[in-house]
C-alpha positions as CSV (number, residue, x, y, z in Angstrom):
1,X,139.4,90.4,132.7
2,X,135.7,90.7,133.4
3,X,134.4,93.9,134.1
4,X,131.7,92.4,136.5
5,X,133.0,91.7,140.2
6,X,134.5,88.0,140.4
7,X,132.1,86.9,143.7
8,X,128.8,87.7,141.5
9,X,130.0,86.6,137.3
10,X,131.4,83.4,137.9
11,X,128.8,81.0,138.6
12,X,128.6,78.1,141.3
13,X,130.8,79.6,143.4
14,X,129.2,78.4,146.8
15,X,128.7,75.0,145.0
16,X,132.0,74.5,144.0
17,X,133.1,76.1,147.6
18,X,135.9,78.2,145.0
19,X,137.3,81.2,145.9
20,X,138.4,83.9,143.1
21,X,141.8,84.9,142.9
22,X,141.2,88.8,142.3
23,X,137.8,91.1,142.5
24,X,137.7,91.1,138.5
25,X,138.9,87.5,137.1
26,X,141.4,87.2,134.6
27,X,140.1,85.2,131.3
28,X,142.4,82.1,131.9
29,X,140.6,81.7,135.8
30,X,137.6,82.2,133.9
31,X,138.0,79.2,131.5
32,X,139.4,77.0,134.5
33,X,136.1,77.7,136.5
34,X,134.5,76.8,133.2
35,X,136.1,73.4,133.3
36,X,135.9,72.9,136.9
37,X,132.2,73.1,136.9
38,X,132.3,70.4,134.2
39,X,134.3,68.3,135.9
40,X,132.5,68.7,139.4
41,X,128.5,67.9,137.5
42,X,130.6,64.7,135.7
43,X,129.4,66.6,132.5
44,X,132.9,66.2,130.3
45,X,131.6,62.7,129.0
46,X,128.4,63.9,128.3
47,X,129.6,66.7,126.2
48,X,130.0,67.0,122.5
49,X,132.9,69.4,121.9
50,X,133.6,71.5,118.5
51,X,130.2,70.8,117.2
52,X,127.5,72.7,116.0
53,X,123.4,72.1,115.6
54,X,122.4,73.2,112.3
55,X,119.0,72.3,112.8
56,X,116.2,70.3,114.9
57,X,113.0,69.5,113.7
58,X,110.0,68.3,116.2
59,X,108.9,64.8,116.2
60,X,105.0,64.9,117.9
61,X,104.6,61.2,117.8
62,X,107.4,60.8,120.1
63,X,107.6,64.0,121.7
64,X,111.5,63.8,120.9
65,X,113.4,66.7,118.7
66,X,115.7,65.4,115.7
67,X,119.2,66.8,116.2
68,X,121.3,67.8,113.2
69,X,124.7,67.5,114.7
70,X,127.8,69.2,112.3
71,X,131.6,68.4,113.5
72,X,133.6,71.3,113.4
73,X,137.1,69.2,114.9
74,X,139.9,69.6,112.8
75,X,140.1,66.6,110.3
76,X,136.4,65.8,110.7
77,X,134.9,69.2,109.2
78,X,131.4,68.7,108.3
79,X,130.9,65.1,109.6
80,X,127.2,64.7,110.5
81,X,125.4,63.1,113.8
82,X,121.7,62.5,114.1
83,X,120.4,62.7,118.0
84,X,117.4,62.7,119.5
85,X,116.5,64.7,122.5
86,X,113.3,64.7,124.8
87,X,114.5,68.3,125.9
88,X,116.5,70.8,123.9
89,X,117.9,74.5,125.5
90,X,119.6,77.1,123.6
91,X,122.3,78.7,125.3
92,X,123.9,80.3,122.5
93,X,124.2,84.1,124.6
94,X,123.6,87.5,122.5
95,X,127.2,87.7,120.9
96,X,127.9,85.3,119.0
97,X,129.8,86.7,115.6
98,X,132.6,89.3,115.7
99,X,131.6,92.3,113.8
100,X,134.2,93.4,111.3
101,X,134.1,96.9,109.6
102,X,132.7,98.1,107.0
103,X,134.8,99.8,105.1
104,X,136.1,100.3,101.2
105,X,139.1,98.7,100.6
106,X,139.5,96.4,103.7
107,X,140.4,93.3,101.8
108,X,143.4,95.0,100.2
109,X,145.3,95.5,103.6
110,X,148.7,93.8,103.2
111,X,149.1,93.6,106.8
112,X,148.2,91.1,109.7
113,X,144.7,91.9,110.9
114,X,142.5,89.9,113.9
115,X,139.2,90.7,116.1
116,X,140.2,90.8,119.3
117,X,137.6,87.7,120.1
118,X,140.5,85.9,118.3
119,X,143.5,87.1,119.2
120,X,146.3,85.8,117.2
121,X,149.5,84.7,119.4
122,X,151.5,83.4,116.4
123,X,151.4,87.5,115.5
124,X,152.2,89.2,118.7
125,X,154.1,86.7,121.0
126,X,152.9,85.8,124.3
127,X,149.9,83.2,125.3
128,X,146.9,83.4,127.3
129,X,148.8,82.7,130.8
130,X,151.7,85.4,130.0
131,X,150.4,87.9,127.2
132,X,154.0,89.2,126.4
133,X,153.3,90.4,123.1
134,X,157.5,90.9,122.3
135,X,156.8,90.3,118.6
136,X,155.3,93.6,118.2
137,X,158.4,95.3,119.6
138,X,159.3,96.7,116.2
139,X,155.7,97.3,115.1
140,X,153.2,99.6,114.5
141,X,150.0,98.5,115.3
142,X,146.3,100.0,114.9
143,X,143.4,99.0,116.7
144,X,140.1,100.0,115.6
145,X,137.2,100.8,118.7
146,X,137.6,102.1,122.1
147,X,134.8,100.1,124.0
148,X,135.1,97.7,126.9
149,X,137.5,95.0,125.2
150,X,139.8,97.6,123.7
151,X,140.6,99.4,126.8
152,X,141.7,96.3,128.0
153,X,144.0,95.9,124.9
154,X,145.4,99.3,124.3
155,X,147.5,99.5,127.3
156,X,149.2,95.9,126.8
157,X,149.4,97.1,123.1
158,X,151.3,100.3,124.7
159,X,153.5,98.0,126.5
160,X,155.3,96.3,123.8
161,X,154.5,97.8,120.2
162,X,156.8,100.4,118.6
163,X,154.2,102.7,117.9
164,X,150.3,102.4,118.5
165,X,147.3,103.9,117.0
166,X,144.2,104.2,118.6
167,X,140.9,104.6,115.9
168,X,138.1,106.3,117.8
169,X,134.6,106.9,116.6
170,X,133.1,107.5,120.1
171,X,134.8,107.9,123.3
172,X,133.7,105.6,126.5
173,X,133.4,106.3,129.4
174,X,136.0,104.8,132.1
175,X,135.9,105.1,135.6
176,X,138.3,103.6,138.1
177,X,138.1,99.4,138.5
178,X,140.4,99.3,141.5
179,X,141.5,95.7,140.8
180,X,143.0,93.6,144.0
181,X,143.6,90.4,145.0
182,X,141.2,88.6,147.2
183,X,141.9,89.0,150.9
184,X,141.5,85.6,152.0
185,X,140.6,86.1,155.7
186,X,137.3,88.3,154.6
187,X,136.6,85.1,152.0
188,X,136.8,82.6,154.8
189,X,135.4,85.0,157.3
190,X,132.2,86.4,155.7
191,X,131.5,84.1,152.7
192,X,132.5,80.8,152.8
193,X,130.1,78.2,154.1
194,X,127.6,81.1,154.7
195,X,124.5,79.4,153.2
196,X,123.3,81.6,149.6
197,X,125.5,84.2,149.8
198,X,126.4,84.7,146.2
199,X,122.8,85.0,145.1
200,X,122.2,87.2,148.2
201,X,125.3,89.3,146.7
202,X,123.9,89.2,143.5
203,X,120.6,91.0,144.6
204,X,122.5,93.7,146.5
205,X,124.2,94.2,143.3
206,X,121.0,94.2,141.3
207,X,119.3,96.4,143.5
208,X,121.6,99.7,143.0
209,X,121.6,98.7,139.3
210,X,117.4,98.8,139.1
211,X,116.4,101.6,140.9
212,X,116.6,105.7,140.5
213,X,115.6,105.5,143.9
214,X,117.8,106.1,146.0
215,X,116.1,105.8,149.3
216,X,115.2,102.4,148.4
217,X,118.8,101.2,147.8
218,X,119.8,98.3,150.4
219,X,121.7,100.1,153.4
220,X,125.0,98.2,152.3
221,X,126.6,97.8,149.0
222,X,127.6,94.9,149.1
223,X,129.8,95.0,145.8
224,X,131.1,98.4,146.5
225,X,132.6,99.7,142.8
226,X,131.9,101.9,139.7
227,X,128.5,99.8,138.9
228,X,126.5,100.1,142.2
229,X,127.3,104.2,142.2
230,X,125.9,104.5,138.6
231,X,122.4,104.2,139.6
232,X,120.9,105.5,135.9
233,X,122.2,102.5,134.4
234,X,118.6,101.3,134.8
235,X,118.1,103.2,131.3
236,X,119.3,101.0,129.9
237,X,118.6,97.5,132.3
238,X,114.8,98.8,133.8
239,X,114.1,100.2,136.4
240,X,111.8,99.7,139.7
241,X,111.2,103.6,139.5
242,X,110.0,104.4,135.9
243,X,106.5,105.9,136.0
244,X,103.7,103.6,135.3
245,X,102.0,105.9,132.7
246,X,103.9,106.1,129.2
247,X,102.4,109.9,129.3
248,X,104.9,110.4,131.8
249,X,108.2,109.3,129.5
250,X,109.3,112.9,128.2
251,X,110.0,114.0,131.7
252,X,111.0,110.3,132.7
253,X,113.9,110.5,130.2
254,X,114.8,114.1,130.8
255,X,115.1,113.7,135.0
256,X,117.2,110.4,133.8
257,X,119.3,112.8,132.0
258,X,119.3,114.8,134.5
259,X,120.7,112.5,137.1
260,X,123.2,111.1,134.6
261,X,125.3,114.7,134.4
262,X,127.1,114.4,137.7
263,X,128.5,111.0,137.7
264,X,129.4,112.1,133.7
265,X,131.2,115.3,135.1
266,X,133.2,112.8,137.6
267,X,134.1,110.7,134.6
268,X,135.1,113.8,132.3
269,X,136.9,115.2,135.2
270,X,138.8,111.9,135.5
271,X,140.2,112.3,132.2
272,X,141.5,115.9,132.9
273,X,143.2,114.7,135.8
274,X,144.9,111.5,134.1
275,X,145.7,112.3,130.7
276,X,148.3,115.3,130.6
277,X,147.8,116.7,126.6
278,X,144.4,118.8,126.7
279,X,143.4,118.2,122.9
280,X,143.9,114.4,123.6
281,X,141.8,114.7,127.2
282,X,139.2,116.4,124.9
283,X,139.0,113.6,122.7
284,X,138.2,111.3,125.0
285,X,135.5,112.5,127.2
286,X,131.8,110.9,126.5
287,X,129.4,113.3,125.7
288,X,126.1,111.1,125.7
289,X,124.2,109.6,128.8
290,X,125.7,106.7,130.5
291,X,123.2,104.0,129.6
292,X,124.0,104.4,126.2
293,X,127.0,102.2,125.9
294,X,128.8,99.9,128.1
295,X,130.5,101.7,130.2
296,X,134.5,100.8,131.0
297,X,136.3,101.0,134.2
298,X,140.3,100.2,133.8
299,X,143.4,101.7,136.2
300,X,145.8,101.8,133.1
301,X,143.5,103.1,129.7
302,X,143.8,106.7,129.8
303,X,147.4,107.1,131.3
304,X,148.4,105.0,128.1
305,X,147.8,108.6,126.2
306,X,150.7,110.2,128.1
307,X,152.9,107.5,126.1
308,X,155.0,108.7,123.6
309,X,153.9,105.9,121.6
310,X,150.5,106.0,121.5
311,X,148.4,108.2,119.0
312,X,144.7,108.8,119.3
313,X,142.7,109.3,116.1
314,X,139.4,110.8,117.2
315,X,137.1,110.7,113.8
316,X,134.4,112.4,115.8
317,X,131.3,109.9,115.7
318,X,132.1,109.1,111.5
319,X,134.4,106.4,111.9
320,X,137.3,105.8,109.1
321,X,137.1,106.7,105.5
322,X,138.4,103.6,104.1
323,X,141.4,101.3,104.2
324,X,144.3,101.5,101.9
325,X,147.1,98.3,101.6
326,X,148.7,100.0,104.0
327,X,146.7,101.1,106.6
328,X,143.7,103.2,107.8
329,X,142.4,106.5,106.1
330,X,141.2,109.2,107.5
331,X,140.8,113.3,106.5
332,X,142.6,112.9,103.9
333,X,145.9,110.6,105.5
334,X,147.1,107.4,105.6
335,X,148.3,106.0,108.8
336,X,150.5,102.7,107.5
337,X,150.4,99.7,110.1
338,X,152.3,96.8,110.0
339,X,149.8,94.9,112.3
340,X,145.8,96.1,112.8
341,X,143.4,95.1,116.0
342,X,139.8,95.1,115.1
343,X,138.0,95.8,118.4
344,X,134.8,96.6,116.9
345,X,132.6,94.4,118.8
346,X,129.4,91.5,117.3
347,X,127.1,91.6,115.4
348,X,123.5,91.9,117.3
349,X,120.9,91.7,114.3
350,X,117.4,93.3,115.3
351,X,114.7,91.4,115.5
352,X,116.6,87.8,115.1
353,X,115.8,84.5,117.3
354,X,118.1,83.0,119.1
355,X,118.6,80.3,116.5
356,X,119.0,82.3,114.0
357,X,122.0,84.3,115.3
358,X,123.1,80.7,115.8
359,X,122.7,79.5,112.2
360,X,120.2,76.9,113.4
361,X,116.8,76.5,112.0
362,X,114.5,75.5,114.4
363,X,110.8,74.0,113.0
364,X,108.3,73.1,115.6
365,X,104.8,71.7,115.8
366,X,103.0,71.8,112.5
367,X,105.8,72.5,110.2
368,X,106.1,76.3,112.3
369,X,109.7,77.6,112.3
370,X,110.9,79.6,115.5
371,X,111.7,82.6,113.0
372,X,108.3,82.5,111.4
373,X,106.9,82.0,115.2
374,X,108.2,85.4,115.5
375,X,107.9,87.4,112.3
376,X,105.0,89.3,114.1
377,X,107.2,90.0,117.1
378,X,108.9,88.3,120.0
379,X,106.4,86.2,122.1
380,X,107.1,83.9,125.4
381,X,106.3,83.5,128.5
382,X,108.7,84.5,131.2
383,X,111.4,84.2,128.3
384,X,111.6,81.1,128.5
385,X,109.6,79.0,126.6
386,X,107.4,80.1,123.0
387,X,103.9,78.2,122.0
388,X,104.9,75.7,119.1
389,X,107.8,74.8,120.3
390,X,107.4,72.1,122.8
391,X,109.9,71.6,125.1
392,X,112.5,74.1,124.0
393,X,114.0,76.2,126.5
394,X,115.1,79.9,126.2
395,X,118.2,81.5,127.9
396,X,118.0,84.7,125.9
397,X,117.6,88.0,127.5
398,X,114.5,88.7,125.3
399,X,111.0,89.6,127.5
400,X,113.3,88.6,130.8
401,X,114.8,90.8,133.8
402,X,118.5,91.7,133.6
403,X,121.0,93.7,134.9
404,X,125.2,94.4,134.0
405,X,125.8,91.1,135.3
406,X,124.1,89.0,132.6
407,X,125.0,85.3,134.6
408,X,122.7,86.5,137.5
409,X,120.2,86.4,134.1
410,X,121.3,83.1,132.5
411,X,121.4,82.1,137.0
412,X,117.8,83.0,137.0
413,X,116.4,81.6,133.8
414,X,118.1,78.2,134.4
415,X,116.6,77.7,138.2
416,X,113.2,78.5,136.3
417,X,113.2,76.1,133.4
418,X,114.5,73.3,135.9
419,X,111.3,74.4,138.0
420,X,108.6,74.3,135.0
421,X,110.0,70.5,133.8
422,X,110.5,69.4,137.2
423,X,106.8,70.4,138.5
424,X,105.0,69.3,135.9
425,X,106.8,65.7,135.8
426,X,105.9,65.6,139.4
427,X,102.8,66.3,138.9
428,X,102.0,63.8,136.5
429,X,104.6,61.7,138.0
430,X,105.9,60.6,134.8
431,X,109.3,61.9,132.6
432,X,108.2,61.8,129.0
433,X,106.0,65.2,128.7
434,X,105.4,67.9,125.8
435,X,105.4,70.7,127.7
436,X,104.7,74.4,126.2
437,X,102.9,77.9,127.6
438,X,99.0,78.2,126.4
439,X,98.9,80.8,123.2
440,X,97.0,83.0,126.4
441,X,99.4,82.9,128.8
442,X,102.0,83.7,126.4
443,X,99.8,86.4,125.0
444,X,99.5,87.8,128.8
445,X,102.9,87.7,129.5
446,X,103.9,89.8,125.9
447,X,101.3,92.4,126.8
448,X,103.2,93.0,130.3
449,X,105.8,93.5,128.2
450,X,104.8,95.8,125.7
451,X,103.0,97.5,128.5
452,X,106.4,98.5,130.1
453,X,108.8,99.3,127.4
454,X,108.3,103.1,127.1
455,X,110.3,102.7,130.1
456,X,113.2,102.2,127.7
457,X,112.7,105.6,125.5
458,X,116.2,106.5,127.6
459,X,117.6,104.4,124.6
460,X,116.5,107.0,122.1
461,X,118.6,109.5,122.9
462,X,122.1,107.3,122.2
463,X,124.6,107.4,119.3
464,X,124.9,104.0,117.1
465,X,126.1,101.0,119.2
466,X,125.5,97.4,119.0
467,X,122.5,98.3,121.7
468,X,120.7,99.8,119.1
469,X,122.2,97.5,116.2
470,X,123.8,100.8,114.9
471,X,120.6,102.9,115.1
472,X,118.4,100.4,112.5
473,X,116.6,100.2,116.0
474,X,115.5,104.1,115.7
475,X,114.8,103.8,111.8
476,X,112.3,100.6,112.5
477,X,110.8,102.5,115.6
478,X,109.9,105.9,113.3
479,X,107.9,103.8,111.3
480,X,105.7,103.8,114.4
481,X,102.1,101.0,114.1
482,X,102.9,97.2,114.4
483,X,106.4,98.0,113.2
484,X,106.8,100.0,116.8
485,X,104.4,97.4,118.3
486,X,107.0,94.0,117.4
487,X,109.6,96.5,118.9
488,X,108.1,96.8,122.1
489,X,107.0,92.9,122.3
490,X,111.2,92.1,121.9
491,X,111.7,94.4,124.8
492,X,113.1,93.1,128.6
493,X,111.2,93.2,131.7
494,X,110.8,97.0,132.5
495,X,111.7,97.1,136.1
496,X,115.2,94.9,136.2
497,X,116.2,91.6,137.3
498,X,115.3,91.4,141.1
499,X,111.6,92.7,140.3
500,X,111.7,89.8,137.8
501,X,112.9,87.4,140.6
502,X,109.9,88.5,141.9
503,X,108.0,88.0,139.8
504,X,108.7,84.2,139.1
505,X,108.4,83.6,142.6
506,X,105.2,84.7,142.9
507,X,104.1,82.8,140.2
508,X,106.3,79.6,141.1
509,X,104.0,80.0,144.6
510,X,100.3,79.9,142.2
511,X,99.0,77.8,140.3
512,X,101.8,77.5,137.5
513,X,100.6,74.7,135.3
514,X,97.8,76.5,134.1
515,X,99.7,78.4,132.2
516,X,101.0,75.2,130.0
517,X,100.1,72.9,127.8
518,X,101.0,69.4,129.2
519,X,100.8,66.2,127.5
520,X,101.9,62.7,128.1
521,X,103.8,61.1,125.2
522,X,102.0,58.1,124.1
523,X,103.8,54.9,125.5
524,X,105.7,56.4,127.9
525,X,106.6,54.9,131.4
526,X,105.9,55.8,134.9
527,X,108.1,57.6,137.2
């Protein structure tokens, strides 16, 4: 299930007049919205399904972008499309491969092994609409990683395997969710029909999220759960209160620190409470600031340690020694599994484009590629669109606002890109434009950028985690110079998402097509 409240992840909510069926969706509710929003903008016939661009290159005479289309249906692996496109938008998101791990001797494991991204049914029983996993009834299974997918997993696991074994390297930290069903007479009393109410909801959410400031927290929480009372969060999603000055970062980060320790002491406490073998409790308390990871909320995780069945295998931040055919090593032991869970997350590599962590190469205006575009360091304007590359649209979360709930981002972005191509058609009242920022205005918006990222020296002070792509993020910064400097121009807006909102609308009230390049493609028609 998500870990983001139902009312505020799913998108189009008020548009599609659909209400969720519990506070924190279930992944098969999830996919249905998916297709009902398909279904409800008459996109389905206007969709290429299984199908992958492995390139586009920029045509300037005709203001058009040449689509190298790949099939990957089965049957029709590798079958190739050429299209054309006046506009292209990369939606890709920020995980897009499953990590696996790295470890000495992996391939000679005799057992079944899957990432949890692709969970293998034909292995454990059960489907996607009733996860009974009864094939694992005379199993033992190991799972690898105790972040926000596998504390989903291990209590299912708990459920039905003969034995499980839990492979730590660090602990989360998981608070309460307090999953319920939606009460029906609040949804038809106080949200449906009520005019903007999700993105209204979305802001309130944003707001506790953004802000160390307390005092300037919206009188209600609208949301109401373990996000919206973990106000240092913003250490790791910006925040409206960081100090202007980068002189003033030590004592930024240590008063952040600072903050942190009593919602950490709730969470540790938690543990105590819940999970009855001290050594074990021990084992599972975080011991570094919030922001550092994604934190977890489930009702079930840590009573699954009072199992009988289930073994926790803390290795204390080092992770395992290797892999035998039979199963994990660790200090010295073997722990033989007849069925292994990798939960260990994606693969986020520093520094990349979009494209690239799509497999796409992208090559603009004068033979310029988007990763050569950004060898130097990330440069857009708003995050949206990069100079060279005309009419291609960002959704990344690179130089833009965000907060936990990443489709208030993508929300956000989207509304603003429909805003830039529908103003400047109307303005020139005519469809068939090459629209990019001005190398200045992009240059403008990177230095705001740059300018605000000491706000995220919280980050510094973490353990290895895909936020940090494993701490090669620490190892580039200590080189310090332009190596520091492309850093900082990668960074997010340092204040959060609703200062960003902000932000745009001020600028969507100016003057905004200064800030462009806008031609009109030779031939083209009238609106």
């Amino acid at each position: 299930m998500c870990d983001t409240e139902s009312y505020i992840y799913m998108p189009l909510l008020e548009e599609l007049n659909y209400m969720p069926k519990h506070k924190y969706s279930y992944g098969p509710e999830l996919r249905r919205h998916a297709d009902n929003i398909a279904s409800y903008y008459h996109l389905k016939d206007k969709t290429l399904l299984q199908a992958k661009i492995t390139s586009t290159d920029w045509d300037d005479t005709r203001g058009e972008w040449v689509c190298a289309i790949e099939s990957l249906r089965k049957g029709q692996e590798g079958k190739k499309v050429t299209a054309r496109a006046r506009y292209v938008l990369i939606a890709g998101g920020t995980v897009n491969w499953p990590k696996l791990p790295k470890l000495e001797g992996f391939d000679r494991y005799k057992g079944e092994t899957f990432h949890t991204s692709r969970w293998n049914y034909e292995v454990t029983g059960g489907n996607e609409e009733r996860p009974d996993l009864y094939k694992l009834k005379d199993k033992v299974v190991g799972i690898i990683g105790t972040g926000a997918t596998a504390i989903q997993v291990v209590p299912e696991l708990s459920k039905w395997a003969k034995h499980v074994f839990v492979f730590q390297r660090t602990p989360s930290a998981v608070d309460t969710r307090g999953q319920r069903e939606t009460d029906s007479a609040w949804w038809d009393g106080y949200v449906k029909g009520r005019k903007g109410w999700q993105e209204e909801r979305m802001k309130n959410f944003a707001s506790f999220m953004t802000n160390t400031d307390l005092d300037r927290h919206p009188k209600e929480d609208m949301v109401a759960d373990g996000w919206t009372t973990f106000p240092t969060y913003a250490g790791l999603v910006g925040n409206e209160a960081a100090p202007e000055n980068p002189a003033e970062t030590e004592a930024y980060v240590t008063k952040m620190v600072a903050m942190d320790l009593k919602r950490a002491e709730q969470i540790r406490a938690r543990v105590d409470d819940v999970v009855k073998d001290k050594e074990t409790a021990q084992r599972l308390k975080h011991w570094y600031p919030g922001w550092c990871k994604r934190p977890c909320f489930h009702d079930e995780y840590l009573q699954s340690f009072n199992k009988p069945n289930v073994t926790l295998i803390d290795t204390d931040g080092r992770g395992l020694d290797k892999m035998t055919e039979n199963g994990p090593y660790f200090e010295g032991k073997e722990y033989p599994v007849d069925v292994l869970v990798l939960s260990t997350g994606y693969e986020i590599p520093i520094s990349s484009t979009p494209a690239e962590r799509l497999g796409m190469q992208v090559t603009g205006q004068n033979g310029t590629t988007f990763n050569s575009k950004w060898s130097d360091g990330v440069k857009t304007l708003h995050g949206v669109q990069t100079n060279g590359l005309p009419n291609f649209f960002l959704l990344g979360l690179a130089q833009a606002g965000i907060s936990p709930n990443q489709l208030a981002t993508v929300d956000e972005l989207a509304k603003h890109v429909a805003f830039i191509i529908s103003t400047a058609a109307s303005a020139h009242r005519i469809r068939s434009l090459i629209i990019q920022p001005t190398p200045e205005a992009e240059e403008a918006y990177t230095e705001k950028i740059v300018a605000g990222a000491h706000t995220y020296a919280t980050m510094g002070i973490c353990p290895p985690s895909y936020f940090n792509g494993e701490g090669d993020l620490f190892e580039l910064a200590k080189q310090g110079g332009e190596v520091q400097k492309r850093l900082r121009m990668g960074s997010r807006w340092s204040k959060g998402l609703n200062s960003f909102k902000a932000m745009l609308e001020q600028w969507r009230g100016d003057q905004p097509l200064k800030d462009f390049e806008i031609r009109v493609v030779p031939a083209a028609s009238k609106l």
